[in-house]
N, C-alpha and C positions, 0 to 999 in steps of 0.2 A: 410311903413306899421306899423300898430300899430300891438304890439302879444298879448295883452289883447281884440283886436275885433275879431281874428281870428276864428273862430266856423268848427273844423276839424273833424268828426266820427274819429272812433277806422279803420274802411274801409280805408277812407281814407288817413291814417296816414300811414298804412301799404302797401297802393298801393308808397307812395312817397318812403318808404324806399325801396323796390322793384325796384324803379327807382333810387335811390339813388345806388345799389350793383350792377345795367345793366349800371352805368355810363352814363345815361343819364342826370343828372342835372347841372349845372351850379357853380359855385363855392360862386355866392350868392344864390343858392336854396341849395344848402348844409347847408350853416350857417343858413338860417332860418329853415330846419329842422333838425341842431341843436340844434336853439331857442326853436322849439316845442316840441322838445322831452325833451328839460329842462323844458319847463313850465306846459306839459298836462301831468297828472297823467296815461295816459294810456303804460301798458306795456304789456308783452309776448310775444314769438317767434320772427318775424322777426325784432319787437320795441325795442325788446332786445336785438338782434344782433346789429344792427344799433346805439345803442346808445354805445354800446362796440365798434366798428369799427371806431366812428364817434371822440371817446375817443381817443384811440390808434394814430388815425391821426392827430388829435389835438400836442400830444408829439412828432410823426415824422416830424410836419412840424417846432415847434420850434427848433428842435438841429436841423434840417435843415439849418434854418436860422440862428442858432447861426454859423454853421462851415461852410456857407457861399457858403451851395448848396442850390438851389433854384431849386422848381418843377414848368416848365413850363408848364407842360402837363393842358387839364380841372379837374382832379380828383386828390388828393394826395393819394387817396384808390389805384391809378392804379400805382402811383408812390412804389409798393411794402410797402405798410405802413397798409395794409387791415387785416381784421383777421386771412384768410386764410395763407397769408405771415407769417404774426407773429406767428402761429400757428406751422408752417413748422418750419420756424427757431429755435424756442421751443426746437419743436421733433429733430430736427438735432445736438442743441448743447448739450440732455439729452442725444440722443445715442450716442454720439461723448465722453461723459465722465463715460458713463458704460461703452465703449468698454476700453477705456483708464485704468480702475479704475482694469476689467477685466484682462486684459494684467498685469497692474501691479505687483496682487494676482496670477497670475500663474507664473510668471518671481518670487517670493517669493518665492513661493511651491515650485518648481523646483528649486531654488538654494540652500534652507534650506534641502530639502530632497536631494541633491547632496553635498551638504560641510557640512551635518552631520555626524561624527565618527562614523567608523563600526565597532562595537562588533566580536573581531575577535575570543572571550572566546566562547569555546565550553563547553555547560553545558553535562555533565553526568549522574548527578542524583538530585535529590531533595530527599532530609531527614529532615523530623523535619521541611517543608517548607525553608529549605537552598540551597540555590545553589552550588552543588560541580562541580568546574571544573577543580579539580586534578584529571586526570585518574590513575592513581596508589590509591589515596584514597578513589576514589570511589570503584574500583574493592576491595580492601580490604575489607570496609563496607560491600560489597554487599555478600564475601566470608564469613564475618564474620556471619551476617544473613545468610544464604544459610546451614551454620554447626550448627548452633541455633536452624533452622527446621528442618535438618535432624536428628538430637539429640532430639529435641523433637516427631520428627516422628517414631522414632526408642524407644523412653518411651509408644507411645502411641499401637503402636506393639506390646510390652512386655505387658501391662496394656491388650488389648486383650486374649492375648494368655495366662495370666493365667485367665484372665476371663472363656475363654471357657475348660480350664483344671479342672476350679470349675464345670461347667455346666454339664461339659464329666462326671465329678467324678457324680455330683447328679443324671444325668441320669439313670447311670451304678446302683448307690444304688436305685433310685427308680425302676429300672428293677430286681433287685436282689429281693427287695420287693415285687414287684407283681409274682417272679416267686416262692418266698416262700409263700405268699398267696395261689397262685394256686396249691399250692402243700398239704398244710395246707386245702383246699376245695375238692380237692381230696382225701385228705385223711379219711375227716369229711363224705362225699359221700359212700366212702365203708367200714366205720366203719358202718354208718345209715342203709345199704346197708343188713349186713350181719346179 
C-alpha cells in the first residue's frame, strides 16, 4: 500500500484508533496506523491518545528487544506498555517517593526535636529586656523596687495630706469670711433698720 493514495476522514481515523485501544488490529494494521497518524495532519481526543500510546509502545518494544524479551502476544499495548500502564506506574513511583521523602522529614523532626538540649535555666524575671535566672538576684531587684514604690507611695501620701491641710485651712478662712460678712450684713440691716 502506498500512504500518499490513502484518502482517510477525521471519522475514520478515529473509528481505527478505537480499534486500535479494543485490541482488535493486527500488528501490521498498528504500524500502518502509525504511518497515518505520522503523515495526516488530523489530531484531537482519541488521535491524540493513540499517537501517545502508539509512542510509548514504540520505546517498550525496543528495550524489549534490546534485553532480549520478546512480546508474543497480537498487541504490545496489551503487553503492559499502553498509556494507562505507563500512567499507573507514574503515579505509583511519585507516591512511592513522597511517602519515602515524607517518612524521612518526620524521622528528622523527631530526632532534632528529641536530641535537642533542654534549657534546664529557669528564667525569673526580665529587666531592662534581660533575662535573670539567679533567684536570689531577682528577689533582690524585685525588693529593691517594691521599697522604691513604697517610698515613693509613702512621698505621694505626704504630698496629699499637706494638700488637703492647705484646702482645710482655705476652707476654714473662707468660712470665717463669710461668717464675718454675714455678720457685717447684719449689722449693716439693723443700723438701716433703726
Amino acid at each position: 500500500m502506498d500512504d500518499n493514495k490513502i484518502s482517510v476522514s477525521v471519522n475514520e481515523l478515529e473509528t481505527l484508533c478505537e480499534l486500535y485501544f479494543e485490541g482488535v488490529l493486527s500488528r501490521e494494521e498498528e504500524r500502518l496506523l502509525s504511518k497515518l497518524l505520522s503523515v495526516y495532519p488530523y489530531r484531537g481526543g482519541v488521535i491524540d491518545e493513540a499517537v501517545f500510546v502508539l509512542g510509548i509502545e514504540r520505546i517498550g518494544r525496543k528495550n524489549a528487544a534490546l534485553s532480549g524479551e520478546f512480546c508474543n502476544r497480537k498487541s504490545a499495548r496489551r503487553y503492559d506498555y499502553g498509556k494507562v500502564s505507563v500512567l499507573v506506574a507514574i503515579k505509583k513511583i511519585f507516591s512511592t517517593v513522597a511517602a519515602a521523602v515524607l517518612i524521612m522529614f518526620t524521622v528528622s523532626f523527631c530526632w532534632s526535636y528529641i536530641s535537642s538540649p533542654v534549657d534546664a535555666t529557669e528564667c525569673y524575671a526580665y529587666i531592662n529586656g534581660k533575662e535573670i535566672v539567679d533567684k536570689d538576684l531577682a528577689m533582690e531587684i524585685a525588693m529593691k523596687d517594691y521599697s522604691e514604690s513604697m517610698a515613693f507611695l509613702r512621698q505621694m501620701e505626704a504630698m496629699e495630706a499637706e494638700h488637703m491641710k492647705r484646702v482645710r485651712e482655705a476652707v476654714d478662712e473662707s468660712e470665717k469670711a463669710a461668717h464675718i460678712l454675714k455678720e457685717i450684713n447684719n449689722n449693716n440691716y439693723k443700723n438701716n433698720s433703726l
